[in-house]
N, C-alpha and C positions, 0 to 999 in steps of 0.2 A: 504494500500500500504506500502512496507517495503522497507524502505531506506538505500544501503547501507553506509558500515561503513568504505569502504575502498577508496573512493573519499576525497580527501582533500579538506577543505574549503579554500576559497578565501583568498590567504595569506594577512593578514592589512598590512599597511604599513611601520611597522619597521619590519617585515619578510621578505618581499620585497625589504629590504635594505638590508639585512642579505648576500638573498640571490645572491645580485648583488655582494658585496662583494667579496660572497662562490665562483661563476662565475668570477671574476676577477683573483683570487688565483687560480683556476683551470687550467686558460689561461695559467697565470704564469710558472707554474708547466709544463706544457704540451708543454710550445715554447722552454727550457731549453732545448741543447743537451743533450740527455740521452746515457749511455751504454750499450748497448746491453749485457747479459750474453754471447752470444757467441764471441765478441771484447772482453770483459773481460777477459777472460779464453782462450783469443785467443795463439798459439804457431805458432813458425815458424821451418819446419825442414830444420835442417843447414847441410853444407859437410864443415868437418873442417881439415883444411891444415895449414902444417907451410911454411913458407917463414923468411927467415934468424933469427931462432931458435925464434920466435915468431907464435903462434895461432893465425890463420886468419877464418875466414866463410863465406860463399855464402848461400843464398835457394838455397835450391833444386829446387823449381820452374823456375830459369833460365838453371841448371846444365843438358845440353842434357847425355852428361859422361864423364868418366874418360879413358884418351888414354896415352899410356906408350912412352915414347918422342925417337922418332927411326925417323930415315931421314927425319934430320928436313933441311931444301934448304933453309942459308944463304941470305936474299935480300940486295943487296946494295941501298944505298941512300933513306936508313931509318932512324928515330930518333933510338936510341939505345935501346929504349925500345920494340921495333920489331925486336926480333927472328929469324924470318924469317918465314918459310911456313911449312907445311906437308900435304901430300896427305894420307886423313882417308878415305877408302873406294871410291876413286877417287874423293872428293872433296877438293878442294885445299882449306886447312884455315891457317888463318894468325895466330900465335902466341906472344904473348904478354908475355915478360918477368914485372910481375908485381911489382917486385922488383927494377928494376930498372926505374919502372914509379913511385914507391915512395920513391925514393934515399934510398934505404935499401941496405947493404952492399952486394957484388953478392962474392959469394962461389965458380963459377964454374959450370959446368953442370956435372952429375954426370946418373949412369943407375937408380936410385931411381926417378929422377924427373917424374913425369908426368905432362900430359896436360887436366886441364878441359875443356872441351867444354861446352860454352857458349852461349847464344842465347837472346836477347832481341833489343828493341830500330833498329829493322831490323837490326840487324848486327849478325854475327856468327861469332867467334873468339876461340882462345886457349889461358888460362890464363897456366901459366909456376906455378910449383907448386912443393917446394921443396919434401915435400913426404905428402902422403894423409895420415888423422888421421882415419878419420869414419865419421860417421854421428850422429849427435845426436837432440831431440826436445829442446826448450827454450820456457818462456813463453815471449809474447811480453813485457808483463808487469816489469818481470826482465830484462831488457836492461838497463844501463845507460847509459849516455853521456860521451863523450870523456872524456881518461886520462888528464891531465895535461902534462904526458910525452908524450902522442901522438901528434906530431905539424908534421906542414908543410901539403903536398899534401895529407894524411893519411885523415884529420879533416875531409876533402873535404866530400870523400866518405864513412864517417863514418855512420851507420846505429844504432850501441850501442856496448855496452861491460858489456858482462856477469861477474857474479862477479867472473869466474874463469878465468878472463883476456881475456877472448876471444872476438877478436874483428871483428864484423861482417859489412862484409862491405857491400854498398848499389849497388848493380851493373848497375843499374839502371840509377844513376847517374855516374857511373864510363862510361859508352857506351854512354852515350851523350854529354861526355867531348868532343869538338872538339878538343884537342890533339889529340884522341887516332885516329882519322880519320887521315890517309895518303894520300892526295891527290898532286902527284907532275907528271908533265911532261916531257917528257927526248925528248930534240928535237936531231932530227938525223940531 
């Protein structure tokens, strides 16, 4: 009878400790969050705008478009930081001067502004946007954390800042500020 050669014998008992060890280090290793190669190498593609001669950004993933700011309907007994309205295609959306929701100096309105449209956190909105730059990819990895000269309501909704100053904000967090919700009643 031929025995094979590829069965292990009966580990003694310091292999056995070896390998409780090996089995503990393994655990180790394996409960640690790991990175995934594709989070690693992850990017985010951005729409990048200025707003009062500073680089701002959005994803694309909230950016339904970009609408060129033509009759826009004044609302009364709003914070200042609403615009007012415009009908895109007969849906009436609210516009958000984002400038003046993060005390940045206002210019003026001018025929270069447009308005992105926005959509997350159930709301649909118009951010006011001094002129569109483009779009461009970044990798998540390159983001830093806020400037030093960045302060006030900006830190809020900071998401990072590429090393060519651009700073990208979190919109995310920006649409679930209960600021940016207008809710008031006008009794007759």
């Amino acid at each position: 009878m031929k025995q094979r050669t590829d069965i292990p014998s009966p580990p003694s008992s310091s292999s056995a400790l070896d390998a409780g060890q090996i089995l503990r280090a393994r655990a180790k290793a394996l409960s640690r969050p790991r990175q995934s190669a594709a989070a690693a190498g992850a990017s985010l593609e951005l729409l990048e705008f200025r707003l009062a001669q500073e680089c701002y950004a959005l994803e694309t993933r909230c950016v339904q478009e970009v609408y060129p700011l033509k009759d826009l309907t004044p609302l009364p007994c709003t914070p200042p930081f609403v615009l007012g309205v415009v009908n895109i295609r007969g849906r009436i959306t609210p516009v958000i001067d984002i400038k003046k929701f993060f005390d940045l100096p206002d210019q003026g309105l001018t025929d270069l502004h447009r308005i992105i449209l926005v959509r997350g956190n159930d709301l649909e909105l118009g951010l006011l946007a001094d002129v569109i730059v483009g779009m461009l990819t970044v990798a998540v990895g390159s983001l830093q954390p806020a400037l030093p000269t960045l302060t006030g309501i900006r830190r809020e909704y900071l998401k990072g800042v590429t090393a060519d100053r651009l700073v990208v904000l979190d919109l995310d967090r920006i649409l679930k500020d209960p600021k940016i919700i207008v809710h008031e009643e006008v009794e007759i």
